[in-house]
C-alpha positions as CSV (number, residue, x, y, z in Angstrom):
1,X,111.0,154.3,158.1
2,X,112.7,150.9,158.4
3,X,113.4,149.0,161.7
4,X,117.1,149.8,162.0
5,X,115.7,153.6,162.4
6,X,113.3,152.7,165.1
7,X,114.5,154.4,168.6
8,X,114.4,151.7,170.8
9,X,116.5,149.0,170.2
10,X,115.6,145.9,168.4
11,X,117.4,142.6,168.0
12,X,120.2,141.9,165.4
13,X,119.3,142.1,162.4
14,X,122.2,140.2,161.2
15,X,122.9,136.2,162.0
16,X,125.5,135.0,164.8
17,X,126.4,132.2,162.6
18,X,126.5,132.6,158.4
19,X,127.5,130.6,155.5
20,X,127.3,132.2,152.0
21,X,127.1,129.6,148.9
22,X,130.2,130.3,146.3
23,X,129.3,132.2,143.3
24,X,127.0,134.8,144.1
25,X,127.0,137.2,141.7
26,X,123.3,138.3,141.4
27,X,120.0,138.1,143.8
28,X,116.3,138.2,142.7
29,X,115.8,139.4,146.3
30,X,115.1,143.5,145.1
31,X,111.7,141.7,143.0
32,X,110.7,139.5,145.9
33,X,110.8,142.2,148.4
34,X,108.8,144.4,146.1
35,X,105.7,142.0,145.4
36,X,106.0,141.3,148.9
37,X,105.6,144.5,149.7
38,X,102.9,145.0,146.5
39,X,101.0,141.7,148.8
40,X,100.9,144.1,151.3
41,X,103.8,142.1,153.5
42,X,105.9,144.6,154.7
43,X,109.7,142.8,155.6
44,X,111.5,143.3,159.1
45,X,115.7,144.0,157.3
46,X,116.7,140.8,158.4
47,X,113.8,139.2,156.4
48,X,114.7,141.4,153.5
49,X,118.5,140.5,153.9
50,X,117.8,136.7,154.0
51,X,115.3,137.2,151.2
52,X,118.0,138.2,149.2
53,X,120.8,136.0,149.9
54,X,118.3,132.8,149.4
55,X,117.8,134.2,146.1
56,X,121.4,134.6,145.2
57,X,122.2,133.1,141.7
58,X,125.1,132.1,140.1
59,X,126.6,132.7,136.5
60,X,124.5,130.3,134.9
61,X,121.1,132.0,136.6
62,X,121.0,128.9,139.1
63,X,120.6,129.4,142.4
64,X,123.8,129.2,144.2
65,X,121.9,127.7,147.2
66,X,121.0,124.7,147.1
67,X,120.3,124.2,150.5
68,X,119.1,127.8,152.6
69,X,118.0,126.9,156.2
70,X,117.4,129.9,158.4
71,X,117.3,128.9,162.3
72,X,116.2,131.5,165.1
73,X,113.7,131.3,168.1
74,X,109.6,131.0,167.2
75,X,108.0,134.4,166.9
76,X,110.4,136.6,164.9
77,X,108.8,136.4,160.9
78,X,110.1,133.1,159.8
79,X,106.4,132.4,158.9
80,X,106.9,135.8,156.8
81,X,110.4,135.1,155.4
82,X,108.8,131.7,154.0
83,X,105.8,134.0,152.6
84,X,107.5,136.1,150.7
85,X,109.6,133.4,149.5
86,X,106.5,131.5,147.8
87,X,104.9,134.1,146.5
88,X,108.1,134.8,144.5
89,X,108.2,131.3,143.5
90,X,104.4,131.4,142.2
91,X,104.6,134.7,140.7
92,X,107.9,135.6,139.5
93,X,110.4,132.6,139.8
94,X,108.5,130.3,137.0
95,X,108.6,127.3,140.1
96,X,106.1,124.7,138.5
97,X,105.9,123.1,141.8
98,X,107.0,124.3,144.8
99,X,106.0,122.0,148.7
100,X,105.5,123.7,151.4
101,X,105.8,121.3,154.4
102,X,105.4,121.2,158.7
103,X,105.8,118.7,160.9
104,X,102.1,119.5,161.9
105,X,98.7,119.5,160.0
106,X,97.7,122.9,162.2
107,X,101.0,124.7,161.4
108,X,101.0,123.9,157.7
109,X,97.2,124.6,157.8
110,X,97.9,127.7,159.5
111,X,100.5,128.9,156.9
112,X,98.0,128.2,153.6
113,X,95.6,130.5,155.2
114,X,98.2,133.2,155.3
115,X,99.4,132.8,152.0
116,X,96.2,132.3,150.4
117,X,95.2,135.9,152.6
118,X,98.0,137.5,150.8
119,X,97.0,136.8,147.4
120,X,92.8,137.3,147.9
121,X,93.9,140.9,149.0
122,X,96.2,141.5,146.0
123,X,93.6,141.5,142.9
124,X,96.6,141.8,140.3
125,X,97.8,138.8,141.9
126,X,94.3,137.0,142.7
127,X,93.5,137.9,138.6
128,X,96.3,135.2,138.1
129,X,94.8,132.3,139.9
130,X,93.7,129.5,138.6
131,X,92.2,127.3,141.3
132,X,92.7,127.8,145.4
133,X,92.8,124.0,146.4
134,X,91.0,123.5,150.1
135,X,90.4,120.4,151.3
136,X,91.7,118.3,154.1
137,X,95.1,117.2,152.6
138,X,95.1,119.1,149.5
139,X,95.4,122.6,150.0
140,X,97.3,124.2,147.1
141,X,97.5,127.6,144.9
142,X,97.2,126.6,141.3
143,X,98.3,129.4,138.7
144,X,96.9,129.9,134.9
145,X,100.2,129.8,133.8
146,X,100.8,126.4,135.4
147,X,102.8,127.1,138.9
148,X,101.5,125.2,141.9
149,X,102.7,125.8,145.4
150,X,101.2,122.6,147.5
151,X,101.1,122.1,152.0
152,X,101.7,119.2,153.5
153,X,102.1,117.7,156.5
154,X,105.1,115.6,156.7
155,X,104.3,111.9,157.3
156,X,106.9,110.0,159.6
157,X,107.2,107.7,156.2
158,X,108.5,108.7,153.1
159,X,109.5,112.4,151.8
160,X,109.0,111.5,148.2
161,X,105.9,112.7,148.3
162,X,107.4,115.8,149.0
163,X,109.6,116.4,145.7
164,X,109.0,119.9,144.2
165,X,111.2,122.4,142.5
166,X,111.7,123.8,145.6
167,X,110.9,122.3,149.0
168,X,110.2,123.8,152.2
169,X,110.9,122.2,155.2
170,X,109.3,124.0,158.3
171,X,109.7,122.9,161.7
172,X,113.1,121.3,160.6
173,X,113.5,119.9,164.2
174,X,111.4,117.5,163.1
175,X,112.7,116.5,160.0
176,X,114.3,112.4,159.7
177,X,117.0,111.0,158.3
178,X,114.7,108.5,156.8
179,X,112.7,111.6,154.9
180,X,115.5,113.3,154.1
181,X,117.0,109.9,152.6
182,X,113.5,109.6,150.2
183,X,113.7,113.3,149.7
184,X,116.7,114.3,148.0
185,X,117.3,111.5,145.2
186,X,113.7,112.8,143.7
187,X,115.5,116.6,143.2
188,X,118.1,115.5,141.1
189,X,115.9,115.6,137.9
190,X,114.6,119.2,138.7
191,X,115.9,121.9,136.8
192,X,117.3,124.7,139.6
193,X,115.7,122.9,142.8
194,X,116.1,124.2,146.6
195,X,115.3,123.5,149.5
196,X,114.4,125.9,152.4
197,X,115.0,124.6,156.2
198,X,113.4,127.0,158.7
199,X,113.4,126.2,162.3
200,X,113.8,127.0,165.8
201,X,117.3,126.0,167.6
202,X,117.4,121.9,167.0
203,X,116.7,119.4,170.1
204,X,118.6,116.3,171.0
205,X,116.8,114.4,168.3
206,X,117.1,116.4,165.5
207,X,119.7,114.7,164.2
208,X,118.6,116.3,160.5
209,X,118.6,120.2,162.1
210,X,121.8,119.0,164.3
211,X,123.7,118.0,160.9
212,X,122.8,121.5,159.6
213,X,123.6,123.6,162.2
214,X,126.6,122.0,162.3
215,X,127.2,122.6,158.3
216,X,126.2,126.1,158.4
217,X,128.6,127.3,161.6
218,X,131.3,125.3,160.7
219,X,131.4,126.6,156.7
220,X,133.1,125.8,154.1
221,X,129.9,124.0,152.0
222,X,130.0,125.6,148.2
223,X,126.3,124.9,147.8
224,X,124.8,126.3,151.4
225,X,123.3,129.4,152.7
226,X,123.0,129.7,156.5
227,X,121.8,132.0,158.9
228,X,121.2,131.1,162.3
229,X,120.2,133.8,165.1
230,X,121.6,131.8,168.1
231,X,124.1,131.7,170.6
232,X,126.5,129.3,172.6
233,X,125.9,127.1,175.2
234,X,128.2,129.1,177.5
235,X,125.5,131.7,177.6
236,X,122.9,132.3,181.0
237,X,119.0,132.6,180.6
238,X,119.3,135.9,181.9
239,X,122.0,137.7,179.5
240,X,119.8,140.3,177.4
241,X,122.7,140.3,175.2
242,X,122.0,136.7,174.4
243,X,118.3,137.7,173.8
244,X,118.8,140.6,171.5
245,X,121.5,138.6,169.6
246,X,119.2,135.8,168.8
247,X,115.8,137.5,168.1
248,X,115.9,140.0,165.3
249,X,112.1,141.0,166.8
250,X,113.0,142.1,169.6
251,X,111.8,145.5,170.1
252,X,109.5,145.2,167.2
253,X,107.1,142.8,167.8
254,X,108.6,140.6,171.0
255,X,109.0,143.1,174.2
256,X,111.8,142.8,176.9
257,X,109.1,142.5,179.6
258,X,107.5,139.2,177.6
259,X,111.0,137.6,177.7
260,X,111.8,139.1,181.1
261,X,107.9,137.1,182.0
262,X,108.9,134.2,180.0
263,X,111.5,133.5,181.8
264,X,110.2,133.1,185.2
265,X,107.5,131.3,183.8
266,X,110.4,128.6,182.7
267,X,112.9,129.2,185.7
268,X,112.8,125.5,186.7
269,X,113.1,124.2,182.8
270,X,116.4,126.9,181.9
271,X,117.4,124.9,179.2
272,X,114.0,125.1,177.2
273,X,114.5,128.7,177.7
274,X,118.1,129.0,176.3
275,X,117.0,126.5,173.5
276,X,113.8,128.2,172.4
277,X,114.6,132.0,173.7
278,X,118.1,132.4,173.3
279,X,118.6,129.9,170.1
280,X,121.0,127.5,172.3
281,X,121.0,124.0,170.3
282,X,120.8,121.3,173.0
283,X,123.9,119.2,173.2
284,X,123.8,116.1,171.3
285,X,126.1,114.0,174.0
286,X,124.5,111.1,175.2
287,X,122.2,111.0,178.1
288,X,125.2,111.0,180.2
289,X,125.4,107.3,179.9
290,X,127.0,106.4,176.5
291,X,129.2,108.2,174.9
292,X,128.8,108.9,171.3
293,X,132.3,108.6,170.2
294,X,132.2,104.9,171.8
295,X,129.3,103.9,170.1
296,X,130.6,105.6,166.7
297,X,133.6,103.5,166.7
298,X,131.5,100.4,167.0
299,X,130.0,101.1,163.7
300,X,130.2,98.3,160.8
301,X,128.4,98.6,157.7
302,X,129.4,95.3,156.6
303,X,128.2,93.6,160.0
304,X,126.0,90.7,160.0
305,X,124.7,87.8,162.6
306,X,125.9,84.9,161.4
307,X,123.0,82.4,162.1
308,X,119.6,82.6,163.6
309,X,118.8,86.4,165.8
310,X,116.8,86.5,168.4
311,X,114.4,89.3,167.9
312,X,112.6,91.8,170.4
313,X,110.0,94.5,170.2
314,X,109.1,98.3,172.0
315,X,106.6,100.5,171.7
316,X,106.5,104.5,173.2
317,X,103.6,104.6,176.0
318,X,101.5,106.9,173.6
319,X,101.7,104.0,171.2
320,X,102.9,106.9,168.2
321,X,105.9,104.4,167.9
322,X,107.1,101.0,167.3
323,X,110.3,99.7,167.0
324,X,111.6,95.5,166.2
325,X,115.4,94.8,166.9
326,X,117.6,92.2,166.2
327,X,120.5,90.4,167.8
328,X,122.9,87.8,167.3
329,X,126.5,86.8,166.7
330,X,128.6,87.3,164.0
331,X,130.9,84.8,162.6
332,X,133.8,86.3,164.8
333,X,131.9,85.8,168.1
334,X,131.3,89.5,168.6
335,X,127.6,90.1,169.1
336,X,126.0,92.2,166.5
337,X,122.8,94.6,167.1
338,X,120.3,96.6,165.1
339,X,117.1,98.0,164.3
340,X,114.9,95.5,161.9
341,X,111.9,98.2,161.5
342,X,110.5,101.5,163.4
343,X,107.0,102.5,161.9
344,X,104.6,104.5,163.6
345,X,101.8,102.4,165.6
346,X,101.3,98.8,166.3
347,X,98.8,97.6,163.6
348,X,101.5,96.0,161.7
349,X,103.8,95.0,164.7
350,X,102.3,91.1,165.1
351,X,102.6,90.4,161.2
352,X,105.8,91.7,160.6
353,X,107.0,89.5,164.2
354,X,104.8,86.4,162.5
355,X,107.1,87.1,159.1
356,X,110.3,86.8,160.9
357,X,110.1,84.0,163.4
358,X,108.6,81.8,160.9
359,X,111.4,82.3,159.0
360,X,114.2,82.1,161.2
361,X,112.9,80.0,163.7
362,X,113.1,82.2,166.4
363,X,111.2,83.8,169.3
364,X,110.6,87.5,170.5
365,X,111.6,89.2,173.6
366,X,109.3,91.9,175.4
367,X,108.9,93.3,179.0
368,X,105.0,92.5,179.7
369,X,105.1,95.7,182.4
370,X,106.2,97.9,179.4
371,X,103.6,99.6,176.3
372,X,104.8,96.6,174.4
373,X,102.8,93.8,176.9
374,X,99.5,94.9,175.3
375,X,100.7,93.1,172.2
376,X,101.1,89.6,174.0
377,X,97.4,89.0,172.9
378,X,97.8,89.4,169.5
379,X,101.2,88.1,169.5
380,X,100.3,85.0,170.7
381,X,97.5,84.7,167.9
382,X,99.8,84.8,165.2
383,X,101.4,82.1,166.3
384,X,104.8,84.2,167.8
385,X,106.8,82.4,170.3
386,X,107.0,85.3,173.0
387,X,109.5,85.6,175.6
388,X,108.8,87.7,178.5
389,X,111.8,89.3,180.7
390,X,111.0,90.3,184.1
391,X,112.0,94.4,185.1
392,X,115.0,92.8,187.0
393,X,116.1,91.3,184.0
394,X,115.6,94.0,181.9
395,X,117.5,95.9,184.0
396,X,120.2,94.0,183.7
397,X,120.2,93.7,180.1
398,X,120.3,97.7,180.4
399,X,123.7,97.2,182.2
400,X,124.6,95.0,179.8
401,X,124.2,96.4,177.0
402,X,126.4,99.4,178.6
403,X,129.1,97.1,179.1
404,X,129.3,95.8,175.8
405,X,129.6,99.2,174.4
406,X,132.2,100.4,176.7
407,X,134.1,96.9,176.4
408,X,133.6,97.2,172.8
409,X,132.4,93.7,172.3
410,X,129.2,94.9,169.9
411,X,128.9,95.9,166.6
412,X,126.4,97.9,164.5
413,X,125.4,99.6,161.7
414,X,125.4,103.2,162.5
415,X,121.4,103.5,162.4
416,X,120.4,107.1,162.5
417,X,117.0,105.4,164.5
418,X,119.7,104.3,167.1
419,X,121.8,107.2,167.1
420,X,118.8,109.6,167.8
421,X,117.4,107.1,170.6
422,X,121.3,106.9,171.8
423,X,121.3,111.4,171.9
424,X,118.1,111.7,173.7
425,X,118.1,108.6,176.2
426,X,118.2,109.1,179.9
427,X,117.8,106.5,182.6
428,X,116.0,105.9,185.9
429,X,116.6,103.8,189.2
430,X,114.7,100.6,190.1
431,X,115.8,99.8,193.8
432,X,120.1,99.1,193.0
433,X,119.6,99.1,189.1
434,X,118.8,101.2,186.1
435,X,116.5,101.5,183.3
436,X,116.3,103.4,179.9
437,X,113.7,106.3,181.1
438,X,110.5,106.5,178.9
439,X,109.4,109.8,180.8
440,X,112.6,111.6,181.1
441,X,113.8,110.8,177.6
442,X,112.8,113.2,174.8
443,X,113.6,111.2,171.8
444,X,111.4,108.2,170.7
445,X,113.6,105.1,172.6
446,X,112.1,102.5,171.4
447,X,114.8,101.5,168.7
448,X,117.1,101.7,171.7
449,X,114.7,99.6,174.6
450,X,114.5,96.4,171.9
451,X,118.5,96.4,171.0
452,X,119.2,96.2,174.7
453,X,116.6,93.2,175.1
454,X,117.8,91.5,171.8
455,X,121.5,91.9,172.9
456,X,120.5,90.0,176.3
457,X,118.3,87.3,175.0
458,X,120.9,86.5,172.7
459,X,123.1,85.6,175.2
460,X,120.6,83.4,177.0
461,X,119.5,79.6,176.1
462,X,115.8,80.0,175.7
463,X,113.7,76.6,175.0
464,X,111.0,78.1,173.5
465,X,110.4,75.0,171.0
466,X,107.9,73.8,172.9
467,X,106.2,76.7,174.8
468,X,104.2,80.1,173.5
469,X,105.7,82.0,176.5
470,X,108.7,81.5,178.5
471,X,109.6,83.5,181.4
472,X,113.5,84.5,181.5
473,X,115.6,85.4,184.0
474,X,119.2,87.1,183.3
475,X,120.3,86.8,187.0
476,X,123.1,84.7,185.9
477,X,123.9,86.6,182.6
């Protein structure tokens, strides 16, 4: 008995939102969903259905997806969908390497054990196994007939690590520009490469996840297959349409009354609830402070100071996140703004600052009260000229830097580090003024806190020729 002739109702088993990639004209999907089944890994329909269209090739026997991403709330079978998926690739599809990928160690962890469960339970498949890789960091399924299907957790770095004949990117809310930019150069010399995105409903940040969604429900891409299980933002927490239209398990293995409890658990939070229930992508407008059409138009890829910038430096308060800036004026007069380097930490924070004073001559700009004064120490033993703005001048370079945008006297480069920090930001008071919120922003803001201090130091005379700290004040600015 399938789902679909189950008496009580379940969720769709059919996405909201779908893009099918042109020429489709045969699926592997009947095999896959047999040795799933054979592996004991009995399909939901809509896993079955998506199955099949991911494995949808063309005239040529390529796959006529290069991209699949499947987006719906946590809980329904993606884990299951991606299952299926690999053990096609290992045992059928002829995928020498296939990467399976998570933002986290314990999810990707998590995943390996399931997969490797499915294949010690299955002795025609088990009899095929060459080596079951275990250790911390290099789990992976080796084949006697070559194929390898590796886990990883994604580093914030570089995603060429990552290059496989097929690629799955889990947790796709998490996923970079900056990986996807190392990432997809190292495909083109694959074969019949794909890569897989499965994710819940994207946040403000996601600016990868945000692109796609906006791909797939938009259509038109030859090379794309999408299937989201989601729903407006015009819907309420407490429509059960919404719910049954976004969760395909509903009524199989998610209940009415554990979203009906879920919800009152997250009455004061709705929008969690609409993004993570009811598949509601948050809105990608700017705290409610810059718009993002303003700061688009500002955009120059050819921008550049012209002379010596004055640099500054952020870190998060957990200290996951640092983030250098630059500003300066270009040879029009029009300030110019960006980010010099965001890496994760603050190990390598006071050498890279050492590097770039030395060579331009300049000095660096921090707020002592913020994560970043526990690097005036250090700082100062590199030899960095280090100047310090009060919260009242920081505040005002907040303003500022508003101004300028609205004004439009600033340029940039269109930094996807920026633009995330720009999506996510929120503010808070201090007495008459405002501040860039650390606590009510969910995006990393550091890229964003050291352009606003660069962009008002450079305004400023400093004399810091003769001084390791200066104290600043932007009253007048």
């Amino acid at each position: 008995m399938t789902n679909l002739e189950l008496s009580v109702r379940v969720g769709s088993q059919r996405p909201a939102f779908l893009t099918l990639p042109e020429r489709r004209v045969d699926s592997a999907g009947a095999e896959a969903v047999e040795l799933a089944a054979l592996a004991g890994l009995e399909l939901d329909d809509w896993q079955a259905w998506s199955l099949t269209e991911m494995l949808a090739v063309d005239a040529s026997g390529q796959w006529s997806a290069f991209e699949a991403g499947i987006v719906l709330p946590r809980q329904n079978g993606k884990g299951g969908l991606l299952e299926a998926r690999q053990l096609f690739g290992l045992f059928l599809g002829r995928e020498r390497l296939a990467v399976h990928t998570a933002h986290e160690f314990k999810t990707c962890f998590e995943h390996f054990l399931r997969v490797v469960s499915l294949i010690e339970n299955t002795p025609e498949l088990e009899a095929k196994v060459q080596r079951i890789r275990r250790g911390a960091g290099e789990q992976a399924i080796e084949l006697r007939s070559g194929e390898r299907l590796r886990f990883l957790a994604r580093s914030s770095g570089s995603g060429r690590g990552m290059s496989g004949d097929t690629v799955y990117l889990d947790e796709a809310f998490a996923l970079t520009p900056e990986i996807m930019g190392a990432l997809l150069p190292t495909l083109s010399a694959r074969p019949n490469p794909q890569v897989v995105y499965t994710s819940s409903a994207p946040r403000v940040g996601s600016l990868v996840l945000q692109d796609l969604v906006k791909r797939g429900r938009a259509g038109g891409s030859s090379r794309l297959f999408y299937a989201e299980w989601g729903n407006t933002n015009s819907v309420a927490p407490d429509d059960r349409e919404a719910w049954y239209r976004a969760n395909p398990a509903l009524g199989i293995r998610i209940t009415e009354e554990f979203v009906e409890a879920e919800l009152e658990a997250m009455r004061s939070m709705p929008q969690e609830f609409l993004r993570e229930r009811c598949g509601v992508p948050d809105s990608i407008e700017a705290g409610g402070v810059v718009s993002l059409d303003q700061w688009n138009m500002l955009a120059d890829l050819k921008s550049s100071i012209d002379g010596p910038p004055v640099f500054a430096v952020d870190v998060s308060p957990d200290r996951e996140w640092s983030s250098i800036a630059a500003a300066g004026l270009r040879a029009d007069g029009l300030p110019h703004v960006e980010v010099v380097e965001r890496r994760p930490g603050t190990g390598w924070v006071a050498g890279r600052l050492a590097e770039l004073t030395a060579k331009w001559s300049s000095a660096v700009v921090l707020d002592p009260s913020s994560p970043s004064g526990a690097l005036l120490p250090e700082l100062r033993s590199a030899g960095v000229t280090v100047v310090e703005m009060t919260q009242r001048a920081h505040a005002q370079a907040c303003g500022a830097f508003v101004d300028a945008i609205r004004n439009e006297q600033l340029r940039h480069l269109g930094q996807p580090s920026l633009v995330a920090a720009l999506t996510g930001a929120h503010t808070r008071q201090s007495g008459d003024v405002w501040l860039w919120s650390r606590v009510a922003s969910n995006v990393d803001i550091t890229p964003l806190v050291a352009v606003t201090l660069a962009l008002a130091a450079s305004h400023t005379a400093v004399a810091t020729e003769h001084s390791d700290s200066v104290f600043v004040s932007l009253d007048d600015y």
